[in-house]
C-alpha positions, 0 to 999 in steps of 0.5 A, spaced: 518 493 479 518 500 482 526 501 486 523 498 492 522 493 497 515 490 496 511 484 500 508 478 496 502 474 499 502 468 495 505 472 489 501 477 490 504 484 493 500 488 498 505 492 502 512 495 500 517 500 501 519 506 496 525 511 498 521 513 505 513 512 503 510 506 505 506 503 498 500 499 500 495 495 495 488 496 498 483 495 492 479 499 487 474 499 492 478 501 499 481 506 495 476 513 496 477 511 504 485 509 504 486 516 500 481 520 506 486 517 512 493 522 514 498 522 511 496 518 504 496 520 497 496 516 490 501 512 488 505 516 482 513 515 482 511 515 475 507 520 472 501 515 472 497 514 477 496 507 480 489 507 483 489 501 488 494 503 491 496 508 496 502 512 498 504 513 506 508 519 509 513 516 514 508 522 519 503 516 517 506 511 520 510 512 526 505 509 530 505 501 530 498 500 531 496 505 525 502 502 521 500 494 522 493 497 520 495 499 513 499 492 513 493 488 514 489 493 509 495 490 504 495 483 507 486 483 506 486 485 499 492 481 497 489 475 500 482 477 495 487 476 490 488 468 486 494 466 487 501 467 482 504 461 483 
C-alpha cells in the first residue's frame, strides 16, 4: 500500500514502518493530540494527507516505553475497527 512494512489487527492496519518513520493509525478523533506529541507529523508519502494517521521520526521513538505508546495507540484504535476477514 504504501512501500512499507504494516501491522493488521484482524485486517485492520494499526502500525507500520515507511523508510525510517514509524506509521501509526490512531483515528480521527486521536488525531489533533497524536500530531501535539514529539516528533509527529502528518502522514503524506503522497502529496495527500491522510488524516487519521501519524508519522513518527525515529528521535520519536527510540525510547521503548514511548515506542510501545504509539504501538497500543495503533493497537486500540484498530481493535475499534470491524473485522476484515
Amino acid at each position: 500500500m504504501f512501500g512499507g512494512v504494516g501491522y493488521l489487527l484482524r485486517g485492520n492496519m494499526s502500525v507500520g514502518v515507511h523508510k525510517n518513520d514509524l506509521i501509526v493509525r490512531v483515528g480521527e478523533a486521536a488525531y489533533g493530540d497524536a500530531l501535539k506529541k514529539p516528533h509527529a507529523r502528518v502522514f503524506d508519502i503522497t502529496g495527500r494527507v491522510m488524516k487519521g494517521w501519524v508519522m513518527v521520526a525515529p528521535a520519536g521513538v527510540k525510547d521503548n516505553k514511548i515506542l510501545k505508546a504509539w504501538v497500543d495507540l495503533g493497537v486500540k484504535f484498530a481493535a475499534s475497527l470491524p473485522p476484515k476477514l
